[in-house]
C-alpha positions as CSV (number, residue, x, y, z in Angstrom):
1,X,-47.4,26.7,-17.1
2,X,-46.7,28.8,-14.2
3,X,-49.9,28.5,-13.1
4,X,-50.0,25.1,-13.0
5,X,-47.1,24.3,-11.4
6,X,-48.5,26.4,-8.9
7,X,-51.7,24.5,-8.4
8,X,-49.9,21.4,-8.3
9,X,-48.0,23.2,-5.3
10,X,-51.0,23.8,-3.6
11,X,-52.5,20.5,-3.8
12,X,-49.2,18.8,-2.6
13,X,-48.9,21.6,0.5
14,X,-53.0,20.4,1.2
15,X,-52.6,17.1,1.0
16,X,-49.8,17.4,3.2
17,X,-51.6,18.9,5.7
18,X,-54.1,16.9,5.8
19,X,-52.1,14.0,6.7
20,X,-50.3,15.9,9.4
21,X,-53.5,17.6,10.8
22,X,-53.9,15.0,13.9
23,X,-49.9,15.6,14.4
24,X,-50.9,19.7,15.4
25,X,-52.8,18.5,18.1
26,X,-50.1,16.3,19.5
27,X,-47.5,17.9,22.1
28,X,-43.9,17.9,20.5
29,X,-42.7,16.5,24.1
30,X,-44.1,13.5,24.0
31,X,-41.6,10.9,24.9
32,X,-42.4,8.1,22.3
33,X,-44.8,8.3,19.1
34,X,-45.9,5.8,16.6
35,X,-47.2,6.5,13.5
36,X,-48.9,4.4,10.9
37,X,-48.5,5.8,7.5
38,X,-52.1,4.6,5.6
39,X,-51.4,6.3,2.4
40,X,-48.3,4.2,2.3
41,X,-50.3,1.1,3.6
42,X,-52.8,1.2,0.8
43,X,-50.7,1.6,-1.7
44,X,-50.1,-2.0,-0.9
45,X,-53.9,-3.2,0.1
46,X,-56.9,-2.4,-0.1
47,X,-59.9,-2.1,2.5
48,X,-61.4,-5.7,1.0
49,X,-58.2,-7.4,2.1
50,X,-58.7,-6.3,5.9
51,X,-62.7,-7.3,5.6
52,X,-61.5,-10.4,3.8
53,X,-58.6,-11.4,6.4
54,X,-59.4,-13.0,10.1
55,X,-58.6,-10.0,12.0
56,X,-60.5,-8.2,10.0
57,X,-63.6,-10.1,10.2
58,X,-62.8,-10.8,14.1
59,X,-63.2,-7.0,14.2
60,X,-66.7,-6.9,12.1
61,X,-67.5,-9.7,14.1
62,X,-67.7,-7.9,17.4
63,X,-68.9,-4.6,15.6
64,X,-71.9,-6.1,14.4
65,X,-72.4,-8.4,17.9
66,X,-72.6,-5.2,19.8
67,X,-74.1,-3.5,17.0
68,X,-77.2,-6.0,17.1
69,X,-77.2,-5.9,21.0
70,X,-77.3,-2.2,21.6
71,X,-80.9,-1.9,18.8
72,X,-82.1,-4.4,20.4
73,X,-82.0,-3.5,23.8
74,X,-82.9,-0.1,23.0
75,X,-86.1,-1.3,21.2
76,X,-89.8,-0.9,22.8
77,X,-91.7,-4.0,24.3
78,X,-91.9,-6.2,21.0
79,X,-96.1,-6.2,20.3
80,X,-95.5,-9.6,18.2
81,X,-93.2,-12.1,16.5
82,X,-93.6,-10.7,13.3
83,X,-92.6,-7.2,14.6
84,X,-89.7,-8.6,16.2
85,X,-88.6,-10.5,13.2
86,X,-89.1,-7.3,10.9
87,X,-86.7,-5.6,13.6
88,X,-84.4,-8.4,13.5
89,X,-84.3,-8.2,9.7
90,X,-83.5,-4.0,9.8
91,X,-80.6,-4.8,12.2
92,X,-78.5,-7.0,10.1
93,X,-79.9,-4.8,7.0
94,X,-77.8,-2.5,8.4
95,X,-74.9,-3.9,10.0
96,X,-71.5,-2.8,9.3
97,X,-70.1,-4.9,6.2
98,X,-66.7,-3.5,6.1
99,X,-63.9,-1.9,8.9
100,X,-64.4,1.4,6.6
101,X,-67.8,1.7,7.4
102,X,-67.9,1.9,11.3
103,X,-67.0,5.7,11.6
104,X,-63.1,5.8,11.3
105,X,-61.5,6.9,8.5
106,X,-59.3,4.2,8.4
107,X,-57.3,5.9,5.3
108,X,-55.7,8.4,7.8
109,X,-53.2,8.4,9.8
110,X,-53.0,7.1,13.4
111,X,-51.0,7.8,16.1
112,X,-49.8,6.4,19.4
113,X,-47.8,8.4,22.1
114,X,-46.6,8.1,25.3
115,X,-46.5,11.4,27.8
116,X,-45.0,10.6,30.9
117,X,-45.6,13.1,34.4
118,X,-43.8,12.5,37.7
119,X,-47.4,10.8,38.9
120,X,-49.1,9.4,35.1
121,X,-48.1,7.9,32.3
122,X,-50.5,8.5,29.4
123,X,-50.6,6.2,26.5
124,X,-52.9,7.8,23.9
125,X,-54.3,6.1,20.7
126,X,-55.4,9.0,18.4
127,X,-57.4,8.5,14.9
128,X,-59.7,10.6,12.7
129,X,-63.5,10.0,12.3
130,X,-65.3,9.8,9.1
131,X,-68.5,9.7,10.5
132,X,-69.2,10.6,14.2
133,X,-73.1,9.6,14.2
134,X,-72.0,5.7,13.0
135,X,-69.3,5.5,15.4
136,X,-71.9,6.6,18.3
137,X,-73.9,3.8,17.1
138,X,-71.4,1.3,17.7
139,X,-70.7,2.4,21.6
140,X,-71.7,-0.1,23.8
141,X,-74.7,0.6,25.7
142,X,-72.8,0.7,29.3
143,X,-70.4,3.5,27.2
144,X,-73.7,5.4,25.6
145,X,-75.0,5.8,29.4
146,X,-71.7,7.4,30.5
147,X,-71.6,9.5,27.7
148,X,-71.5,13.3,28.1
149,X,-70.8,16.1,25.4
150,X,-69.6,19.5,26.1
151,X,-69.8,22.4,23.2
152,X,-68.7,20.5,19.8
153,X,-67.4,17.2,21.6
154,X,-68.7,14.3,23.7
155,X,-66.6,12.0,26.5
156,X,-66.8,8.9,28.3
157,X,-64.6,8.6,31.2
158,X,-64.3,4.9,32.3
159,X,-61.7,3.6,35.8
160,X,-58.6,5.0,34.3
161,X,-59.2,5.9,30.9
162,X,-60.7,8.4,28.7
163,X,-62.1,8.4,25.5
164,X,-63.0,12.1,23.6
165,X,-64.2,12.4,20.0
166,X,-65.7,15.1,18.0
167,X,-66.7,15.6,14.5
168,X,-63.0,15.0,13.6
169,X,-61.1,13.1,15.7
170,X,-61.0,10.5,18.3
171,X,-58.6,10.6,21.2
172,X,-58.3,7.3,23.9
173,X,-56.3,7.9,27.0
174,X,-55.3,5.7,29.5
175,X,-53.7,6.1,32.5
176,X,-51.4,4.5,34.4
177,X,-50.1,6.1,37.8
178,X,-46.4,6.3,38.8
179,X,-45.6,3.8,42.2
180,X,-43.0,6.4,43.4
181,X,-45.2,9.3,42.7
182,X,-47.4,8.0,45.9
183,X,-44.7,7.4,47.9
184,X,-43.0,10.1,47.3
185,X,-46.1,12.4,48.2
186,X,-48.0,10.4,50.7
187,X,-49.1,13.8,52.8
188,X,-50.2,15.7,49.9
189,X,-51.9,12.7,48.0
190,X,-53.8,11.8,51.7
191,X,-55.7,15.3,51.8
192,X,-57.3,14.3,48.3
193,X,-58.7,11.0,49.4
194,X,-62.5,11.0,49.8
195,X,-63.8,9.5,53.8
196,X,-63.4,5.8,53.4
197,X,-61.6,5.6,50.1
198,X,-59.4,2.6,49.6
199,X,-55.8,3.6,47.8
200,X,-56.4,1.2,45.2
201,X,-59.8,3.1,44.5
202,X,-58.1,6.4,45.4
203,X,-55.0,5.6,42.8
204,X,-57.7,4.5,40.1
205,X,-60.0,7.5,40.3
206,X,-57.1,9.8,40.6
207,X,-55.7,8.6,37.3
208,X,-59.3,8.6,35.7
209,X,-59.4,12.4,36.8
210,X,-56.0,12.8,35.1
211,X,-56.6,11.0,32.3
212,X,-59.7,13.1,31.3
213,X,-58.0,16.3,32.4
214,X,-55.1,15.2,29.8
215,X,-57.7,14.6,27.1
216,X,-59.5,17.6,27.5
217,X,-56.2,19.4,27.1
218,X,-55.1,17.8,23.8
219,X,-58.5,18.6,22.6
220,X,-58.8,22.2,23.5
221,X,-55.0,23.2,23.3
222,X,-53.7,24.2,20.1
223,X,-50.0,23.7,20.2
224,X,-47.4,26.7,19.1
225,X,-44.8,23.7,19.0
226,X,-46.7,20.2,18.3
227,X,-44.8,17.2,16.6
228,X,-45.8,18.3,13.2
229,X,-43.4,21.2,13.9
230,X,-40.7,18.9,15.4
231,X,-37.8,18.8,13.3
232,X,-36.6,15.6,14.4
233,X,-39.8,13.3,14.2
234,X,-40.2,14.8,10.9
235,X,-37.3,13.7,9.8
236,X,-37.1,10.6,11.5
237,X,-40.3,9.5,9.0
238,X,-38.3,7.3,6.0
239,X,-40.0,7.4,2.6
240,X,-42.6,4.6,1.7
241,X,-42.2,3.5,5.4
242,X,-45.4,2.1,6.4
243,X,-45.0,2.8,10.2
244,X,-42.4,5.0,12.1
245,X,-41.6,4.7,15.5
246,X,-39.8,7.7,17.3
247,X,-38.0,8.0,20.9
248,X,-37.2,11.3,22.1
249,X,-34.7,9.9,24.6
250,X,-34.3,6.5,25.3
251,X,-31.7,6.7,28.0
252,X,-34.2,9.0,30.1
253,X,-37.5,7.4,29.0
254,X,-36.1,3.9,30.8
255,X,-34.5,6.1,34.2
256,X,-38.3,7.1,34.3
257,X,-39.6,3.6,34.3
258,X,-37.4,2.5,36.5
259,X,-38.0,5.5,38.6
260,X,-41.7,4.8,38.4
261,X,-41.4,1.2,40.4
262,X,-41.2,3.3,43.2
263,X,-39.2,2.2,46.4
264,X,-37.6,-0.8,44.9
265,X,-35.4,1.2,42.1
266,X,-36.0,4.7,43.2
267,X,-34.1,5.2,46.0
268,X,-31.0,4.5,44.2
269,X,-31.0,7.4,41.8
270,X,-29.9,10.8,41.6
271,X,-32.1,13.5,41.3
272,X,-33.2,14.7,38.2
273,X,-33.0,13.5,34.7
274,X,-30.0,11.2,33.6
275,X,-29.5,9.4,30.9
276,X,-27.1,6.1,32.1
277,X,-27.4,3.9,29.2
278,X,-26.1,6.7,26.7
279,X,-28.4,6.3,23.9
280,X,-31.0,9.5,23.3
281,X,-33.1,9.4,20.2
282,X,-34.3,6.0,18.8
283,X,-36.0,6.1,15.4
284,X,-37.5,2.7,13.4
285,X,-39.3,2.3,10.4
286,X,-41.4,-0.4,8.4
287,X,-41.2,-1.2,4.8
288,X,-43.2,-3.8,3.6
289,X,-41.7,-4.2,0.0
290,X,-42.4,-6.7,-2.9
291,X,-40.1,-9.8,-1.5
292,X,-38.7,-8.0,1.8
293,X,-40.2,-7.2,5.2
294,X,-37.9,-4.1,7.0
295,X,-37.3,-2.5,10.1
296,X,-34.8,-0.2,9.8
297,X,-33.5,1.4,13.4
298,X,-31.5,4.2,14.4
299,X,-30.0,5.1,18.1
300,X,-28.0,8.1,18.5
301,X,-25.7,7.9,20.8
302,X,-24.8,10.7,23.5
303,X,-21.8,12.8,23.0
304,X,-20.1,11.5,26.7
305,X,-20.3,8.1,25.3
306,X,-19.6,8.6,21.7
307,X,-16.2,8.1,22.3
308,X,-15.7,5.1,23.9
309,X,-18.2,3.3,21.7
310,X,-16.6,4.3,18.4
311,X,-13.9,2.6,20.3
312,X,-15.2,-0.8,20.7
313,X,-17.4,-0.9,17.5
314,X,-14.6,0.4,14.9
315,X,-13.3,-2.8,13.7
316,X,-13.6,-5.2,10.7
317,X,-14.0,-8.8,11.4
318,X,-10.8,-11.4,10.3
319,X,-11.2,-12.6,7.0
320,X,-9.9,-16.0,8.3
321,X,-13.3,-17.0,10.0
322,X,-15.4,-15.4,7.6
323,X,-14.1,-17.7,4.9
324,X,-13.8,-20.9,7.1
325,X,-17.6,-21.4,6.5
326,X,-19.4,-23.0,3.4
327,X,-22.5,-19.6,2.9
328,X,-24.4,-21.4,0.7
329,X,-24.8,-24.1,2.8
330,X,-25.1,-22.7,6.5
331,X,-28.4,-22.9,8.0
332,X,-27.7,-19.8,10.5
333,X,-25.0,-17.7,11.6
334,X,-24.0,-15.2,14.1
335,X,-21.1,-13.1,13.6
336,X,-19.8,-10.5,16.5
337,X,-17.0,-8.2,15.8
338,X,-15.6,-6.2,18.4
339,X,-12.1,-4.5,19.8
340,X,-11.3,-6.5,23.0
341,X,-8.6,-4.3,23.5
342,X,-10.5,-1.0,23.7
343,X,-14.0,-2.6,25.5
344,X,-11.2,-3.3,28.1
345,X,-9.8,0.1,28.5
346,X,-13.4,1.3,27.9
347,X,-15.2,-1.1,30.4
348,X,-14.0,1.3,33.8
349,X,-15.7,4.4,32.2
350,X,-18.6,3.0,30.8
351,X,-19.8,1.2,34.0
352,X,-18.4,4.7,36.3
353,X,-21.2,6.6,33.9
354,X,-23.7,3.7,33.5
355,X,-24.2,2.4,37.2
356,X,-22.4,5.9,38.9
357,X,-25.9,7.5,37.8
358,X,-27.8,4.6,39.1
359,X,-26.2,4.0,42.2
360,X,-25.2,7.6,43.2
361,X,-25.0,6.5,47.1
362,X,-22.1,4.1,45.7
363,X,-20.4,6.4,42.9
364,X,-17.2,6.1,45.0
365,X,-17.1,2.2,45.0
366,X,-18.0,2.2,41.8
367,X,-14.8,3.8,40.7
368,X,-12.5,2.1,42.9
369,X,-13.7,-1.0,41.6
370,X,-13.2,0.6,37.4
371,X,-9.5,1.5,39.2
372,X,-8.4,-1.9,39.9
373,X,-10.3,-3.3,37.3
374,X,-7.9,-1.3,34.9
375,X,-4.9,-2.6,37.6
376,X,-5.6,-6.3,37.4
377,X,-6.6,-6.5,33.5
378,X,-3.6,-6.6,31.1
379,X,-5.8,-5.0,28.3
380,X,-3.3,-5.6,25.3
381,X,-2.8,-9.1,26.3
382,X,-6.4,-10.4,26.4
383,X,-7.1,-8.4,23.4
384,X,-4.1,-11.0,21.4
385,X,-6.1,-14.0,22.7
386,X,-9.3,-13.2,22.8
387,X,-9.4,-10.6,19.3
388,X,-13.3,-10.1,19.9
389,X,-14.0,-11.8,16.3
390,X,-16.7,-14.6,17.1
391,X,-18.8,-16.3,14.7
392,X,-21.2,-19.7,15.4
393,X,-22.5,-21.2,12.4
394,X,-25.4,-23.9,12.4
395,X,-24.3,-26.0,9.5
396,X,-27.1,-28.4,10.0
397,X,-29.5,-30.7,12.0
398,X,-28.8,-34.3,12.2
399,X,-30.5,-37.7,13.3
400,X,-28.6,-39.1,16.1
401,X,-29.7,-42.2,18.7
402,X,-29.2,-40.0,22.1
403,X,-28.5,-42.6,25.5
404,X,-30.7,-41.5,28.4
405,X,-31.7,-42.4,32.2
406,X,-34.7,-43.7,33.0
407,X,-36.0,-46.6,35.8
408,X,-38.1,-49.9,35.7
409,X,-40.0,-51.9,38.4
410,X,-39.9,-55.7,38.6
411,X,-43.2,-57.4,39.5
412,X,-42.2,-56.9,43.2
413,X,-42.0,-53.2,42.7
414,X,-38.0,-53.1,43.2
415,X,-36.6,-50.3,41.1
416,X,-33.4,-50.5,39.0
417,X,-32.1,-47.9,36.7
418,X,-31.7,-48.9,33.1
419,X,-30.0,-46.6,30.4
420,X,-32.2,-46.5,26.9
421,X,-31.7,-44.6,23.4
422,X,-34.0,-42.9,21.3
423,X,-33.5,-40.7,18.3
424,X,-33.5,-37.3,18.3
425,X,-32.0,-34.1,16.6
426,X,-29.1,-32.7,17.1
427,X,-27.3,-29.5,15.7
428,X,-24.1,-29.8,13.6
429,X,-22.6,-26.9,14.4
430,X,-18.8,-24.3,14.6
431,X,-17.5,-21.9,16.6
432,X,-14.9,-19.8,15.7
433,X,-13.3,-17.4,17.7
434,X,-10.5,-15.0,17.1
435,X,-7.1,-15.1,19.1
436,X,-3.4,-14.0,17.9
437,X,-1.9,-16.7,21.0
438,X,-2.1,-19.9,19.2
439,X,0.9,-21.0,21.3
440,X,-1.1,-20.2,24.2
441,X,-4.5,-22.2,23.6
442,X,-2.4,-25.3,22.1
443,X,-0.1,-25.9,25.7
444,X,-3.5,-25.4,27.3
445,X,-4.8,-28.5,25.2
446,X,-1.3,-30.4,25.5
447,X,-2.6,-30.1,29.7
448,X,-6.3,-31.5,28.6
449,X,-4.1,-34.3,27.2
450,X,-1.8,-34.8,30.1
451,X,-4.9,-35.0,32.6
452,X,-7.2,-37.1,29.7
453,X,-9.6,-34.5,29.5
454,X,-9.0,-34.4,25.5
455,X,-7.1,-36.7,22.8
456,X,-5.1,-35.0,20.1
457,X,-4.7,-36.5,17.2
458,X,-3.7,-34.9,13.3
459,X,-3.8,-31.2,14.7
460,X,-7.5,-32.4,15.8
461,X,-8.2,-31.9,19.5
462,X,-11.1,-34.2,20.9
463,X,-12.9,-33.6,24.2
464,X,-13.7,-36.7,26.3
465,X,-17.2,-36.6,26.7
466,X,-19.6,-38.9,27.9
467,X,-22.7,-39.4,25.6
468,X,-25.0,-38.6,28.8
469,X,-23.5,-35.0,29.2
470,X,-23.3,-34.1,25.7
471,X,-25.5,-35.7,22.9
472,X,-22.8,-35.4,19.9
473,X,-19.0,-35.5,19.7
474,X,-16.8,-32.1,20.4
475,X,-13.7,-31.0,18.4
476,X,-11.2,-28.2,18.2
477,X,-8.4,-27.1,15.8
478,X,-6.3,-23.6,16.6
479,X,-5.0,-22.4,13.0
480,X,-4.2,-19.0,11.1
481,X,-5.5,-16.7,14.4
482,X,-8.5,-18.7,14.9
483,X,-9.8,-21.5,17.6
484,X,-11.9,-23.6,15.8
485,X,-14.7,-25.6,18.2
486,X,-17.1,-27.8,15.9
487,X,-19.4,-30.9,16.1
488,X,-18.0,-32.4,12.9
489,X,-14.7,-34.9,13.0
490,X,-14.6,-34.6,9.4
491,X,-14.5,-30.7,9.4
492,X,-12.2,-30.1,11.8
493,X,-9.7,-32.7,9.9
494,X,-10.6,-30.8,6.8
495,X,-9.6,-27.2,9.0
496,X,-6.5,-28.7,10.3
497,X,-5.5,-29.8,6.6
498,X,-6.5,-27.1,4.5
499,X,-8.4,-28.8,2.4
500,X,-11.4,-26.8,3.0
501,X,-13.0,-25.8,-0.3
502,X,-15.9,-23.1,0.9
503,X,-17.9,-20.5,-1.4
504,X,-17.4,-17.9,1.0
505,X,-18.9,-14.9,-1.4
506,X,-22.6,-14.8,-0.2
507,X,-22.7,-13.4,3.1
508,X,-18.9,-11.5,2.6
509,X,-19.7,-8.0,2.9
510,X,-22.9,-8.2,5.2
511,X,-20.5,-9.8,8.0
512,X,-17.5,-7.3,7.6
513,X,-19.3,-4.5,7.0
514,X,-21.8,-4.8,10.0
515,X,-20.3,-5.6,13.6
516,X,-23.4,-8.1,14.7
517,X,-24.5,-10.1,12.2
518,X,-27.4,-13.0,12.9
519,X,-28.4,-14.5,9.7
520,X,-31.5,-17.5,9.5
521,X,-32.2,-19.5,6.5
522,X,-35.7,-19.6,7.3
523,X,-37.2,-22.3,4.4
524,X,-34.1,-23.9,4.9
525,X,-34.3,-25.0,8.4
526,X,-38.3,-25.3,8.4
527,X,-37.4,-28.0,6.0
528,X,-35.8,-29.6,8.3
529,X,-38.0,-29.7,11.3
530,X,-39.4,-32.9,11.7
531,X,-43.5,-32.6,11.6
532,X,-45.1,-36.0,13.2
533,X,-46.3,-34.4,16.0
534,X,-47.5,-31.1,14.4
535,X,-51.7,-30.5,14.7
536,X,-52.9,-29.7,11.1
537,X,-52.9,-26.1,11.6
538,X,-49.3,-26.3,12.8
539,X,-48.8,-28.4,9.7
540,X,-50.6,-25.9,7.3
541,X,-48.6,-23.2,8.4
542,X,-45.0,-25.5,8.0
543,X,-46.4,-25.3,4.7
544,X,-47.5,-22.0,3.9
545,X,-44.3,-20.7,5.5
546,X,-41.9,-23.0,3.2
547,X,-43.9,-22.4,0.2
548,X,-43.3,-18.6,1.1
549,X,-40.6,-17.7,3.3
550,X,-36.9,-17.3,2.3
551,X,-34.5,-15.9,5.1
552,X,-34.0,-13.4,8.1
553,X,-31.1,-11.5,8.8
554,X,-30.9,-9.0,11.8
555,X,-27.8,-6.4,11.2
556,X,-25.7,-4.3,13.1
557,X,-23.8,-1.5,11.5
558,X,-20.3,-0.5,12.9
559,X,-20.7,3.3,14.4
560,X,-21.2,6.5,11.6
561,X,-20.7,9.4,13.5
562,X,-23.0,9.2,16.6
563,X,-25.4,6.7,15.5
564,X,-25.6,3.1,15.1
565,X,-28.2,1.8,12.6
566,X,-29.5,-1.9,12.7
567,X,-32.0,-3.6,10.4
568,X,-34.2,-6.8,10.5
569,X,-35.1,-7.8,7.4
570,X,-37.5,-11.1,6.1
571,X,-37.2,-12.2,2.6
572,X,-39.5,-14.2,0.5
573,X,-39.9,-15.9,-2.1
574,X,-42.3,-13.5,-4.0
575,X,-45.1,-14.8,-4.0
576,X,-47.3,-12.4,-3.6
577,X,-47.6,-8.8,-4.4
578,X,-45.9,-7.5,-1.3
579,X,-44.9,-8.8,2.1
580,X,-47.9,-7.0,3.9
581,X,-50.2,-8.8,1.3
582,X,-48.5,-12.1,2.5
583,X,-48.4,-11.4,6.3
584,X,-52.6,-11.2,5.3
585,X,-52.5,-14.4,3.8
586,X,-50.4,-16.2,6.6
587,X,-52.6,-14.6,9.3
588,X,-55.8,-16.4,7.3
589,X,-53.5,-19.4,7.0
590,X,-53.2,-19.9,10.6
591,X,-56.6,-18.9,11.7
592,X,-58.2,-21.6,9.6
């Protein structure tokens, strides 16, 4: 028994290797890394429904065109037809019938990463080869006469990339050189250039140089600390995720690209690293399940700011709007929940770090203009009318005859201007928004009245509009803590009365447990888009998505210790096997 638990041990510690084998040649300071997970992947396809699907054959399409180019041009001087035809015949004898077969071992895993420099980034795409002598086949000829090999790998350097492979592996690099980088070492940089050289051929070459000095580097080095050692990726890698994304710190990564636009950005920043927007490490991962399609992402935010936003992002949203909506019926929401009171107190501090790091030549102004910010503002105050509970729900779309502008010529060429209708489709929709000064927002309304910019009427407030300004009718009610604004007459009489009778279960919890809510009944809404103008392949994909499609809801979490977690999720109607099996047969759909 012992035994075999110990072989079993052995092949699960193997088979873990091998999958992370490519991740011990990648540096563990990369700044961004993606990884697609293909054991996960074909657990849900197989090989057949790539070859089968358009982007697969798109992709076989262009193998074989090359493929049947390059033995052809490398062929002798043809003696006769026949000869020719028999060579014609070996070529697609042999052409590559499936994505599996042209060298890559597309059952592996493969990686993207970013590795940024003061002068380059480098974007890398690295994969693992199954066979090195049928991916050499399938190099374009202008590639095969560039191609060089050194010891137990070969190279193709082309303007600004770089492309490495050995029996193993296959590393692209490209490069992409930093604008401040040049003008922030003009003298040096000039010594380098060749008699004659253009910058723009000087930049390019430079970052071909790099790029292949990069890529020899990945190849040759063998990491003490790569990414498979790195604690944090490792973790960051969610079980039966099909693809992870990982960050090391997004907060410095985008002072870096900023940095990198050179002298329109650059001269306003400190020195060294800083993160301003005070998230570090981003995470995400994809789940394509049986009826759902997820990306679940994490930010961790940094310890100066941690404080502040638990502040703003610690509050559940009033029960009074989330049950003033009917959530069986509600084509799309969009729920924020927030403290007013503390973003208030908060705002000075956030901008001082934020744009005090950006603008370091202006840090002073900066936080004499947080001072009297915090002066002028009566925090508590706005916080009672404004409660930073706001939710807009679309509760449909509706057919209305819309009055327009438009001008006519007489048969002496005079012009007048004539007003027209036409039919066209409107939302019917309500805003709610949070606010403890009811008193307040009603003497406000009593003024619209005075100076006829509304009519009151039942507790109903109605704006005077005219039909050329806004195409439907505008309404407000201010009851139990909330200001009501909605498209419907008959709603807000129903709010003002009470006599709304809502099921307000469905969407409950998601909207008070999550601080950003945006929720889209997909099918729904499809349903009602109108399709006389579609083409047929618009049409057949109108179809195919409301045969298929369910909803989409993008979440927000409130803050759990320093991170803040949001998902996007797209539910069907299980129809097929899995979501990734269905986002195969929409592609085909669509390409018809």
């Amino acid at each position: 028994m012992k035994k075999i638990i110990a072989t079993l041990l052995l092949l699960n510690t193997f088979t873990v290797i091998q999958a992370q084998k490519l991740e011990t040649k990648i540096p563990e300071n990369v700044d961004v890394l993606i990884s697609a997970n293909a054991e996960n992947l074909f657990k849900l396809i197989n090989v057949s429904d790539i070859d089968e699907n358009a982007i697969g054959k798109e992709i076989l399409k262009d193998l074989n065109r090359d493929y049947n180019i390059s033995k052809v041009e490398s062929q002798a001087v043809v003696v006769d037809e026949n000869e020719e035809r028999n060579k014609e015949n070996e070529v697609i004898k042999h052409k590559v019938s499936s994505v599996a077969n042209a060298g890559v071992n597309v059952k592996a895993n493969a990686y993207y990463f970013l590795t940024k420099t003061d002068s380059v980034s480098y974007h890398n795409f690295y994969v693992e080869l199954k066979d090195r002598k049928t991916f050499e086949s399938l190099l374009y000829e202008r590639e095969k006469k560039k191609l060089k090999t050194e010891g137990n790998y070969s190279y193709i350097a082309g303007r600004s990339s770089f492309k490495i492979w050995n029996d193993h592996a296959l590393l692209l690099v490209n490069g992409s050189m930093s604008k401040s980088f040049f003008s922030d070492n003009k003298e040096r940089l000039e010594k380098l250039k060749e008699e004659g050289e253009y910058n723009y051929n000087f930049k390019r070459r430079l970052a071909r140089e790099w790029s292949k000095e990069h890529g020899l580097n990945i190849f040759d080095k063998n990491y003490s600390r790569s990414i498979a050692s790195n604690s944090k990726f490792q973790k960051s890698k969610k079980k039966n995720s099909s693809a992870t994304l990982w960050v090391r710190n997004y907060g410095e990564l985008m002072t870096d690209i900023f940095k990198s636009f050179g002298n329109s950005f650059y001269p306003l920043y400190a020195e060294g690293d800083h993160n301003v927007y005070g998230v570090e490490e981003v995470t995400a991962n994809l789940f394509f399940e049986k009826e759902d399609a997820r990306v679940l992402l994490d930010m961790a935010v940094s310890s100066d700011m941690k404080k502040s936003f638990k502040k703003i992002y610690n509050k559940r949203m009033n029960r009074n709007l989330v049950n003033s909506f009917d959530h069986d019926k509600a084509l799309a929401f969009w729920s924020i929940s927030l403290n007013t009171e503390e973003t208030l107190k908060q705002y000075p501090e956030l901008v001082n770090k934020m744009y005090g790091g950006i603008l370091p030549k202006f840090q002073e102004e900066i936080e004499i203009v947080g001072d009297l910010f915090s002066l002028v503002i009566d925090e508590k105050a706005i916080g009672e009318l404004i409660t930073g509970d706001a939710l807009l729900v679309l509760n449909d779309f509706a057919k209305k005859e819309i009055e327009y502008t438009t001008y006519e010529y007489d048969k002496d060429y005079k012009r007048k201007e004539v007003t027209k209708t036409k039919e066209d489709f409107v939302p019917d929709f309500t805003l709610m928004i949070g606010s403890e000064k009811e008193d307040l927002l009603n003497k406000f309304y009593q003024i619209g009245e005075k100076h006829k910019a509304v009519k009151i009427e039942n507790g109903v407030v109605e704006f005077v509009t005219k039909k050329a300004d806004l195409p439907f009718g505008l309404y407000s009610v201010v009851k139990n803590n909330v200001l009501y604004l909605t498209t419907s007459k008959k709603g807000a009489l129903n709010i003002a009365n009470g006599t709304t009778n809502f099921n307000t279960k469905k969407h409950n919890k998601l909207v008070r447990n999550n601080s950003t809510v945006l929720y889209v009944d997909v099918n729904g809404i499809l349903k009602k888009v109108p399709n006389e103008w579609m083409s047929k392949s618009e049409k057949e994909a109108l179809h195919f998505s409301t045969d298929n499609m369910s909803d989409a809801v993008f979440r927000v979490s409130r803050m759990k210790g320093n991170t803040i977690s949001s998902e996007l999720k797209l539910s069907t109607q299980g129809t097929e096997e899995n979501t990734l099996k269905l986002l195969l047969k929409f592609i085909n759909s669509v390409a018809k």
